[in-house]
C-alpha positions as CSV (number, residue, x, y, z in Angstrom):
1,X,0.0,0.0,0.0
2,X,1.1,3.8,0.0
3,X,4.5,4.4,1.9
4,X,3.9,7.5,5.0
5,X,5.9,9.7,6.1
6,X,5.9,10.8,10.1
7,X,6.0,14.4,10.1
8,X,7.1,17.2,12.4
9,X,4.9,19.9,14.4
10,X,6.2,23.1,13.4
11,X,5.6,26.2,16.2
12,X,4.7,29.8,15.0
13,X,7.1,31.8,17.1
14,X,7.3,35.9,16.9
15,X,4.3,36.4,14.9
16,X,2.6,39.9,16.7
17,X,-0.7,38.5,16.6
18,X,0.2,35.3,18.6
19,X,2.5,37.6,21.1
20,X,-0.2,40.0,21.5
21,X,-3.0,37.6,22.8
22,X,-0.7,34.9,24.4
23,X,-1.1,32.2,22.1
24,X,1.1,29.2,21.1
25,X,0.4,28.0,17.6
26,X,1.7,24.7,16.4
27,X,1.4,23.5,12.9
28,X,1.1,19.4,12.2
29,X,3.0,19.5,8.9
30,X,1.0,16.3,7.1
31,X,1.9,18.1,4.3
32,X,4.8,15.9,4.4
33,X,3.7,13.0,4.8
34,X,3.7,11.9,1.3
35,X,4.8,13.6,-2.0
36,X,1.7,13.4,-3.7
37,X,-0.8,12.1,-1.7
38,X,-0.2,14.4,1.1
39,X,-2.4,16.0,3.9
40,X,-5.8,14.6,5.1
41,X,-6.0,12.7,1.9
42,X,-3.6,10.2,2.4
43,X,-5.9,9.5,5.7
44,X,-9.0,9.4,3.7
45,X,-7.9,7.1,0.8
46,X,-6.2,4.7,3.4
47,X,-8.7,2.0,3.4
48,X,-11.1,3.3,0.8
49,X,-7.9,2.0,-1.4
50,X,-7.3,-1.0,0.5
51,X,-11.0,-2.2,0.1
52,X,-10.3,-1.1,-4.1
53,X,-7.6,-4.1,-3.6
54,X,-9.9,-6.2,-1.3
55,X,-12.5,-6.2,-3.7
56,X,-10.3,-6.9,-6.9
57,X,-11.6,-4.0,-8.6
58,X,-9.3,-2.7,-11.5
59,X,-10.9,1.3,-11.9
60,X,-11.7,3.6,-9.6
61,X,-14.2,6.5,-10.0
62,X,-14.4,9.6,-7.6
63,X,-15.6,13.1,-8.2
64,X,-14.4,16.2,-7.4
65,X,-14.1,20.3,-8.8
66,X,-11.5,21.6,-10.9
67,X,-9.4,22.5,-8.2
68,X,-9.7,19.3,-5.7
69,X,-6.9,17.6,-3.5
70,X,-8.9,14.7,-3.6
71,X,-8.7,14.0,-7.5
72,X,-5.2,15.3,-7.7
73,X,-4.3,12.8,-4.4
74,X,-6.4,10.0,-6.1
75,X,-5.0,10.3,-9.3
76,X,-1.5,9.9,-7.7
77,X,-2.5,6.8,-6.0
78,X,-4.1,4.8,-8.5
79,X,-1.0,4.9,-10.4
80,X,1.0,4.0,-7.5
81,X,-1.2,0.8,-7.3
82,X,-1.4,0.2,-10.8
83,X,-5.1,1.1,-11.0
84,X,-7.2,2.8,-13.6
85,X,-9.2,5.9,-12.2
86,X,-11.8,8.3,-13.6
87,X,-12.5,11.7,-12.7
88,X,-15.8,13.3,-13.1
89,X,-15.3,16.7,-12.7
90,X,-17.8,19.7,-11.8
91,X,-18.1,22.4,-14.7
92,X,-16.9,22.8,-18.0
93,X,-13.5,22.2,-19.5
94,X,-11.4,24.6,-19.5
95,X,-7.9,25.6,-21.4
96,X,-5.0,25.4,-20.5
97,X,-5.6,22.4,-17.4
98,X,-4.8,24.2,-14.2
99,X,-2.0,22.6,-12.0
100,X,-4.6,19.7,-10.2
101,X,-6.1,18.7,-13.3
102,X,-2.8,18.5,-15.4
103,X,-1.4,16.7,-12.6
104,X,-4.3,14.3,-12.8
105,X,-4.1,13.7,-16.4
106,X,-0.3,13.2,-16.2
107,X,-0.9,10.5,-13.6
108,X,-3.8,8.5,-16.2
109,X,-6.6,9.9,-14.7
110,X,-9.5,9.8,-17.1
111,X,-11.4,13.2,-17.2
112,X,-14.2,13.4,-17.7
113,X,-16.5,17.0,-17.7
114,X,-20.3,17.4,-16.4
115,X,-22.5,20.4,-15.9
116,X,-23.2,21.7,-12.2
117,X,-27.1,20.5,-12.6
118,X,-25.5,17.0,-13.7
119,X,-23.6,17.1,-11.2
120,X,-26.0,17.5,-8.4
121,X,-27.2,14.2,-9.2
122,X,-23.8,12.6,-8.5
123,X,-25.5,10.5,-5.7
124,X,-28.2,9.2,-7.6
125,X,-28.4,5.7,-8.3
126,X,-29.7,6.5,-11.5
127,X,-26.8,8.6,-12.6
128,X,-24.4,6.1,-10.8
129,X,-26.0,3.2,-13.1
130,X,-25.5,5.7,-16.2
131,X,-21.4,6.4,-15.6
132,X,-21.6,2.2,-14.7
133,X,-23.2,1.3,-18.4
134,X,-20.4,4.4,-19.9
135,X,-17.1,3.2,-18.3
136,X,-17.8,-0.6,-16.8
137,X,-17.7,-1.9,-13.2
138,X,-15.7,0.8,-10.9
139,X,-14.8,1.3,-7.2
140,X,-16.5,4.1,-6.4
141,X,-14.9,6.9,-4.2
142,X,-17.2,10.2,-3.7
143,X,-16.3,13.8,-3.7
144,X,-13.6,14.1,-1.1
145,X,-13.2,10.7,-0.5
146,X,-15.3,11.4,2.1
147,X,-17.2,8.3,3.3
148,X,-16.9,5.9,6.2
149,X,-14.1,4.7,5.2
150,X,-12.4,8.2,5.1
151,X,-13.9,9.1,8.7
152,X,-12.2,5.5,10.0
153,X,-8.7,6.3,8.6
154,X,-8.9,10.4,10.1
155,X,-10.4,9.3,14.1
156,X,-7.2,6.7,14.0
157,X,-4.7,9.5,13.1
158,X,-6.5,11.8,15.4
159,X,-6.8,9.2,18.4
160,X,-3.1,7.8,17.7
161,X,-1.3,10.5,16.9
162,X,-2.8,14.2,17.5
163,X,-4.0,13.0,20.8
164,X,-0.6,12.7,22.0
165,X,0.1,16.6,21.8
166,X,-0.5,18.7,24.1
167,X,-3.2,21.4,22.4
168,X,-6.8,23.1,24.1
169,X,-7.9,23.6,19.9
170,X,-7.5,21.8,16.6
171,X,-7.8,23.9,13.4
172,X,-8.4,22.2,10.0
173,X,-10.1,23.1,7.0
174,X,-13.1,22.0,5.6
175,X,-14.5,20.6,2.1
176,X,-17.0,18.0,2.4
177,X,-16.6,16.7,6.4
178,X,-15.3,13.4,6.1
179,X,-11.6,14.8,7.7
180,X,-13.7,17.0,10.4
181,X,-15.7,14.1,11.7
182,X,-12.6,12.2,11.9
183,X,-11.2,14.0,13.8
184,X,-14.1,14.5,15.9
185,X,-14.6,10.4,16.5
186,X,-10.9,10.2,17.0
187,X,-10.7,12.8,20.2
188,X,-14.3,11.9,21.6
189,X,-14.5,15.2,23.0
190,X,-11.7,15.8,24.8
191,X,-10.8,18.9,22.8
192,X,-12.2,21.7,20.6
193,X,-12.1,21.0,17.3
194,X,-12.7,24.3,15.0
195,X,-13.3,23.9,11.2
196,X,-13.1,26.4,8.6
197,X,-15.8,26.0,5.7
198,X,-13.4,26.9,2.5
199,X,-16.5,27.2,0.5
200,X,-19.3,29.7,0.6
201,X,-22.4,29.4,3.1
202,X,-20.4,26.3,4.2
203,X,-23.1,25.9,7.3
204,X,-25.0,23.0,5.7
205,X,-21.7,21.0,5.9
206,X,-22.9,20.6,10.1
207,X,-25.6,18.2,9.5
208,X,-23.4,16.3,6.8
209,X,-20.7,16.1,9.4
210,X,-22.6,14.7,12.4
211,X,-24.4,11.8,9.8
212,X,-20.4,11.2,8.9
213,X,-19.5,10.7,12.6
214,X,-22.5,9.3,14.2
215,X,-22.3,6.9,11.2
216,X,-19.1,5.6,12.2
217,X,-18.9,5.8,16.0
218,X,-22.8,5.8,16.8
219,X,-22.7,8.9,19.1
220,X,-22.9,12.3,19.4
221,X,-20.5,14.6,20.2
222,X,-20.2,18.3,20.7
223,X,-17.1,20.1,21.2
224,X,-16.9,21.1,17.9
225,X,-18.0,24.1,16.0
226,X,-17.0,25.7,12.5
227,X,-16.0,28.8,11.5
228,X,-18.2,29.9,8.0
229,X,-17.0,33.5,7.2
230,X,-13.3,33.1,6.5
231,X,-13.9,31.8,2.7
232,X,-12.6,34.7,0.7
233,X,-15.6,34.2,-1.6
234,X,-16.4,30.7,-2.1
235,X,-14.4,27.7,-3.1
236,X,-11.0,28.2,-5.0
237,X,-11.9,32.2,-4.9
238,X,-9.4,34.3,-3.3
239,X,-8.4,37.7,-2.2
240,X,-5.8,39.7,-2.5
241,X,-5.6,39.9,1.3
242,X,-5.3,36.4,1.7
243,X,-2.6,36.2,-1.7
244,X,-0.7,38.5,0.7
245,X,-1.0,37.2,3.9
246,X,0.1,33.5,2.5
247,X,3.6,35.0,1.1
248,X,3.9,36.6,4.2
249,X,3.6,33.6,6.4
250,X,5.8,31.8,3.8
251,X,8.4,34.8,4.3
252,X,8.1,35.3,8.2
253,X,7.7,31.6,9.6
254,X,8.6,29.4,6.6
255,X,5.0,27.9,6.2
256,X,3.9,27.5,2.9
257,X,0.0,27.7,2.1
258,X,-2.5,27.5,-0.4
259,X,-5.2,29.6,-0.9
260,X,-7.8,27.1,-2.0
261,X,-7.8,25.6,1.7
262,X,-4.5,25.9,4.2
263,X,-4.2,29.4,3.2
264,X,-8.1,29.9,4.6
265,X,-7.2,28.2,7.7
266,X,-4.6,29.8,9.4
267,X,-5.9,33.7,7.8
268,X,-9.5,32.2,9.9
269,X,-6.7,31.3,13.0
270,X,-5.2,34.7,13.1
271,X,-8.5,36.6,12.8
272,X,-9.7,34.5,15.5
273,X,-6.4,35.1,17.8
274,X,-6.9,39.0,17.2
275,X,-11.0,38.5,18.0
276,X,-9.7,37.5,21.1
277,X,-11.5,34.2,21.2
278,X,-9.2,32.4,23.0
279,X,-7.8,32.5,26.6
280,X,-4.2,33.6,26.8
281,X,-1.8,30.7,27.5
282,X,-3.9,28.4,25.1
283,X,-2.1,26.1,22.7
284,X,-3.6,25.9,19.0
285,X,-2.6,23.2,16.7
286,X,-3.0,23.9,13.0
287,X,-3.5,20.4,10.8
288,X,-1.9,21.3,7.6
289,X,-3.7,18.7,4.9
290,X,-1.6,19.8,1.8
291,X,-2.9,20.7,-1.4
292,X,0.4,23.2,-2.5
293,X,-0.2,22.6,-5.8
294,X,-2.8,25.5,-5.2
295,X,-0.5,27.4,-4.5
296,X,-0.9,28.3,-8.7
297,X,-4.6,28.3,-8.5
298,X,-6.2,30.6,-10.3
């Protein structure tokens, strides 16, 4: 299966905002932990891919938007294992590929374009049985990889390896919730877990996220919140604020960011520190899932 890479916690040390408030910010750099698969994904696809070998099923077919980790990850991992894989992606094509999708094709990965009404239909098993009679029998991964599968491999990096640092608050990023309620069945509750919508009017993702982790764990929990206004205008949009902000905390601390996702998350954790949100002496620890190829989004 896919090799991983341990990976350091990196600390923010004399940033002003931090100082100012008496906060210590420490960064999980999973980033690292793989060259292409990197980040929450290589967590998600974990044992969604070892249940693609289980099953002895040669293609695998996931969804995702122009600029998703997930098909850029998954693309990277199906040639690892020798497997075809299909991409149905959200929208029209569009020319020259950006840096996911050429990465993707470069990898094998079958594209494959469908409108956004189509595309709302993605869980359908009428649609599903339509993309079955076009492309044959498939292992089927959805948007994000997030599924049970994905929530099982996030709680057991959560409950065997964050929970071993000391932190009061775990930052992350969120797309579709499969990472968030991971992390949420892997702590149980014993510490806040903040996530920051990168997409616009990102609070429907709540009820999505406690099906994900009541699915796998059967309870409820509820030391967790998210954070909806820090997405710089909706999925893959960006600011010139937050174009700034990321080279300056590439400059300053040596933390590279994207501004599709990572960049979000720590210009949401700063904001928050300078809000005052959090008592002075508390620890924040940053996950950093990856995705620096969009660092040329856009």
């Amino acid at each position: 299966m896919l090799a991983y890479h341990q990976t350091p916690i990196q600390e923010i040390v004399d940033h002003p905002s931090l100082k100012k408030a008496g906060i210590r910010l420490l960064v999980k750099r999973e980033d690292l932990n793989h060259v292409a698969i990197s980040g929450n994904k290589w967590w998600k696809l974990q044992y969604n891919l070892e249940a693609v070998i289980k099953t002895q099923h040669q293609t695998i077919l996931t969804f995702g938007g122009a600029f998703s980790n997930h098909i850029y990850s998954t693309a990277a991992a199906a040639r690892e294992l020798k497997l075809k894989v299909i991409g149905i992606i959200r929208g029209e094509q569009t020319l020259p590929l950006n840096p996911t999708l050429a990465f993707a094709v470069s990898q094998g990965m079958q594209i494959h374009y469908i409108n956004r009404d189509a595309y709302r239909q993605k869980d359908s098993a009428e649609f599903l049985g339509e993309l079955q009679n076009k492309f044959g029998p498939f292992f089927l991964i959805p948007e994000g990889g997030s599924n049970q599968l994905a929530v099982k491999g996030c709680a057991e990096f959560a409950g065997e390896q964050l929970a071993k640092i000391d932190f009061d608050h775990l930052f992350l990023p969120v797309g579709t919730g499969g990472t968030i309620a991971g992390m949420i069945c892997g702590l149980k509750d014993t510490k806040e877990i903040i996530g920051v919508p990168v997409l616009k009017n990102g609070g429907f993702l709540s009820d999505e996220i406690e099906k994900m982790a009541a699915g796998f764990s059967g309870e409820e929990y509820n030391h967790w919140r998210l954070l909806t206004q820090y997405h710089h205008g909706g999925f893959a949009k960006m600011s010139a604020e937050l174009l700034s902000f990321i080279e300056a905390m590439k400059i300053a601390h040596d933390l590279p960011l994207d501004p599709v996702y990572t960049g979000k998350l720590f210009w949401a954790i700063m904001k928050e520190v300078e809000g005052e949100s959090f008592k002075r002496g508390s620890t924040i620890l940053a996950l950093h899932t990856g995705g620096l190829q969009g660092m040329t989004a856009g």
